[in-house]
N, C-alpha and C positions, 0 to 999 in steps of 0.2 A: 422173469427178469426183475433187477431192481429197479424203483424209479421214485420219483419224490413229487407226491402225491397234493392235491390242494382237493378239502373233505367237504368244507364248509368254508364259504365267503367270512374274510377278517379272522379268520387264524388262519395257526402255520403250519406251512407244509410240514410232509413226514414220509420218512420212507416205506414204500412198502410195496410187497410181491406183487407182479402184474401181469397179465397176458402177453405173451413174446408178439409182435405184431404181427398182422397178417401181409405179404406181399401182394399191391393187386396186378394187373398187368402194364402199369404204367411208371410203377415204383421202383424205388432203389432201395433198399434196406441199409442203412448206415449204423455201422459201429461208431458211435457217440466216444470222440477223444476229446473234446473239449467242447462246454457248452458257456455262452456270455449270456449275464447275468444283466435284462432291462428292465426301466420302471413300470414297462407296460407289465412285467411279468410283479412286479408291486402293485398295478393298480390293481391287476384281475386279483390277484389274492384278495385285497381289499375292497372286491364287489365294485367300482367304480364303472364298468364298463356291462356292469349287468344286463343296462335296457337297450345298450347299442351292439354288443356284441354277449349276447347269454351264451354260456356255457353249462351243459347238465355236469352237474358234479358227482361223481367224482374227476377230478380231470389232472393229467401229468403234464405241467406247466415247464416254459421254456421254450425260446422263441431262436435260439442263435445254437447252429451247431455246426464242426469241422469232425471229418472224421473220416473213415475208411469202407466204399463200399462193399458186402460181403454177399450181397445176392439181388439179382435183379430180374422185375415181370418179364413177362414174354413178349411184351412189348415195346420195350425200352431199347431203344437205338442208340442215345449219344453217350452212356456209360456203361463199364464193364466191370466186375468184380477184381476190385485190387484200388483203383481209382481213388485218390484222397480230393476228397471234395466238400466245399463249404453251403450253407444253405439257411434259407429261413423260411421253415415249413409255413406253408399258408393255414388261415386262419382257420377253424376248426379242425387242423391235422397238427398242431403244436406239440411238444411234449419234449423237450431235449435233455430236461433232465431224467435222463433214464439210461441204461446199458445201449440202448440199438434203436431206432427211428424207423417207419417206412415216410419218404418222400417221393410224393408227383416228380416225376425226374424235369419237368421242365421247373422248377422250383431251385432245382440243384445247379452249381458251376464247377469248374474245379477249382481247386484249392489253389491261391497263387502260390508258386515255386517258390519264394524268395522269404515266406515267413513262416515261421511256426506254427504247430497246428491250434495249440495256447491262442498266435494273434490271430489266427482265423476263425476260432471259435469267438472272437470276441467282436468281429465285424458285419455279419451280416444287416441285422437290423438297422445298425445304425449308418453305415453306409448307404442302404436303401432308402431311408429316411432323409440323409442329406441329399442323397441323388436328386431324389421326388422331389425334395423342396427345391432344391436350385436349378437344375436343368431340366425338368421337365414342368415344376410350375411355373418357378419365378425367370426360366431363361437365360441366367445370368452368364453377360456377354462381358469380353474384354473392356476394362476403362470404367463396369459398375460399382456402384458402393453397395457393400452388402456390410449388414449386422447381424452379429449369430450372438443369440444369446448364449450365458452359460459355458464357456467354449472352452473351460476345462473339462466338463463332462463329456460321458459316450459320446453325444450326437452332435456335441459343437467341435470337440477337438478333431472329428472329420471333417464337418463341416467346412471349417476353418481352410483346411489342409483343400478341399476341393473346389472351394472359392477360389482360393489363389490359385490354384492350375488354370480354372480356366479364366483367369488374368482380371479377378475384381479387386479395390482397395477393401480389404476388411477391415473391420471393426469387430471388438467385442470386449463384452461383460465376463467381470474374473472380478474374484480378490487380489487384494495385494501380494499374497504367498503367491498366485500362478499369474502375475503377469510375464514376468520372462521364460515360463513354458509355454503360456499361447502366444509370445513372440518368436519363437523356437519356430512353433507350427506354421505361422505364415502370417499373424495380424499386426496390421498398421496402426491401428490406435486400440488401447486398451482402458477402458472404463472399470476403474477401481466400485464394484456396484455399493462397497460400503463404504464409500465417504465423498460418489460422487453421485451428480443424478444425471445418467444418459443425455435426456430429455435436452437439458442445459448445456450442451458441449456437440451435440452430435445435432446434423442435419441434414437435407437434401439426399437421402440414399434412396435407392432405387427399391433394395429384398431388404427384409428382416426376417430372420428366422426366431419364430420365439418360440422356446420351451417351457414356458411360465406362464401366461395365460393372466386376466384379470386385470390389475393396475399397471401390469408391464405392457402387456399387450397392446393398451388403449394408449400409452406414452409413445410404445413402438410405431401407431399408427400416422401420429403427429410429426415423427422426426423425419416420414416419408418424403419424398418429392411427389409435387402430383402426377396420376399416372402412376407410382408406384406399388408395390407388392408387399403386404404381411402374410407368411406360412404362417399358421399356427398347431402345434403339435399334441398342444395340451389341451384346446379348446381356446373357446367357446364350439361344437359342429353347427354346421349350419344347413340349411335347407336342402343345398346343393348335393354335399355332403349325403344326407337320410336319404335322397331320393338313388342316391348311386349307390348306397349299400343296400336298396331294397327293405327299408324299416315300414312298417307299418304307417298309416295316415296319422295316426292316435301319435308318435314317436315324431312325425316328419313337422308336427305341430307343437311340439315341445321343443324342437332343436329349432326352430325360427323364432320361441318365445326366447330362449336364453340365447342365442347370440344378435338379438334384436337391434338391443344398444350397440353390439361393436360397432354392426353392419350399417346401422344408421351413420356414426362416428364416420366410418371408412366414408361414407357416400357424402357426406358432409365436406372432406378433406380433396375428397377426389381422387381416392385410393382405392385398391381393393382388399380386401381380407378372404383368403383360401383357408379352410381346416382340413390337416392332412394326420389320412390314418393310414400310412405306409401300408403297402402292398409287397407279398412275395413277389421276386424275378428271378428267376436264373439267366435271362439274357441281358439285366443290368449286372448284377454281381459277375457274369464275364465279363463284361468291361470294366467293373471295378478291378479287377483281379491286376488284368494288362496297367490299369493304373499305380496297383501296389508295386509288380513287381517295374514297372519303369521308375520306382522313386516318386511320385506324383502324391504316393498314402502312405504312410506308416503307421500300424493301427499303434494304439496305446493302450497297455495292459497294465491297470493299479492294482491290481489284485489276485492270485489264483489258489486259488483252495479245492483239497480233495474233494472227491463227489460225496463225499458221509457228510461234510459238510453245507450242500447246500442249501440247507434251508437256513443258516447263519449267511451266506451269501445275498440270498434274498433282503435280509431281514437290515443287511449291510446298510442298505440303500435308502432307507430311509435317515439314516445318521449323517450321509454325505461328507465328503472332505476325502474321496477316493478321485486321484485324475483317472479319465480314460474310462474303462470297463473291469469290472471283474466278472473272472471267468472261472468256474467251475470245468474241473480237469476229467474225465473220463475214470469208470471205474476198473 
């Protein structure tokens, strides 16, 4: 089958012939109709996630796929061939730009009714990402203040939208060009990030979800109330973190040097700081699903291009100034 291949860390992918997957007995094999396009699938090209998450290369990259399934193990109970279902293959079973996927069927959901397979391709990850960060780390209850950075991108402009469901004042970072689309989405206050400073204007919130990492992060921590919560998605990982991915001692000593300072900063403030490296679900993405189709989500797609295209997809995301997700469309 075709698939679009990453050879060597910091170049670009390329397409090329591949072994059809194997079904094991727990699998679904999915016809790939639309696959979303994330920056995690930019950092691994760019070797970034080398010492925490190594992949042997050669590797078919792609972390978000909708599509149709056409055969399944012998063990697979909750899906049957024909099934249009959404998913985000777990970590060393990744590869969605390609013709066909096998997935752990507990990984898979169905596809919500009520969107395209285009917006379904474009939600996994990042749905799972806002999930994890708000209701499962940060808890966030009716009456909270929450900050989502970034919230025209993939993982804020769900964000956003999931905040307000379950009943928080948002905030968020945007330029001036998207502030009345992330007011569209659900946010209360909107921080112009080029010609305002956060820090200065915002305070007492409870979550901040930051996809930035660095000088935003350590602002982010300040604008907390005490007692409250920074996800961080970019980093700094921290101790916590290496020791539940199972990293080596040597690894689990290098992520307590580099997130030293937040972690000191946080503890200083009387805050905490979580670093979240999102996890496959298929028993949250059904609930995300019931959330799409009751109105609660509507994904956002900036972009969709043929699957010969995507390695210009990829390559997209670095240049920024796309709302939402692009998605690479099925061959």
């Amino acid at each position: 089958m075709r698939a679009f291949v990453l050879s060597k860390y910091d170049t670009a992918v390329h397409a090329a012939d591949v072994p059809e997957p194997s079904v094991g007995e727990r699998d679904v094999l999915v016809r790939v109709q639309a696959a979303g396009v994330n920056q995690l699938d930019e950092k691994i090209r760019a070797g970034e996630f080398r010492a925490i998450r190594p992949y042997r290369l050669p590797i078919v990259l792609g972390h978000d796929v909708a599509g149709t399934v056409i055969r399944v193990g012998a063990g697979v109970s909750r899906f049957a061939i024909g099934d249009e279902v959404y998913a985000r293959p777990r970590d060393r079973r990744i590869g969605t730009f390609a013709e066909r996927i096998t997935i752990d069927e507990s990984d898979v959901a169905l596809k919500p009714a009520s969107i395209t397979m285009d917006e379904a391709g474009s939600l996994p990850l990042v749905a799972l990402t806002a999930w994890q960060a708000l209701v499962e780390i940060g808890e966030v209850r009716r009456g909270d203040k929450v900050l989502i950075h970034a919230g025209a991108g993939g993982v804020g402009s769900i964000a956003i939208q999931l905040a307000k469901h379950l009943g928080a004042e948002v905030a968020t970072t945007a330029s001036g060009a998207n502030a009345d689309f992330v007011r569209m989405l659900g946010a209360d206050h909107v921080v112009d990030y080029r010609s305002e400073d956060f820090e200065e204007v915002l305070s007492g919130y409870d979550v901040v979800l930051d996809s930035l990492g660095g000088e935003n992060l350590e602002k982010s921590l300040r604008i907390l109330r005490p007692g409250g919560r920074a996800v961080g998605i970019s980093g700094p990982p921290t101790p916590e973190f290496a020791r539940a991915a199972g990293l080596n001692p040597l690894l689990r000593l290098a992520m307590a040097v580099l997130s030293r300072k937040v972690r000191a900063q946080a503890k200083r403030l009387g805050v905490a700081y979580t670093f979240l490296f999102m996890r496959a679900s298929g028993e949250q993405l059904r609930q995300i699903a019931e959330l799409v189709d009751a109105g609660a989500i509507r994904p956002i797609v900036g972009r969709v291009l043929p699957f010969e295209e995507a390695a210009d997809g990829i390559a997209s995301l670095t240049r920024g100034g796309i709302r939402g997700k692009v998605v690479i469309r099925g061959a």
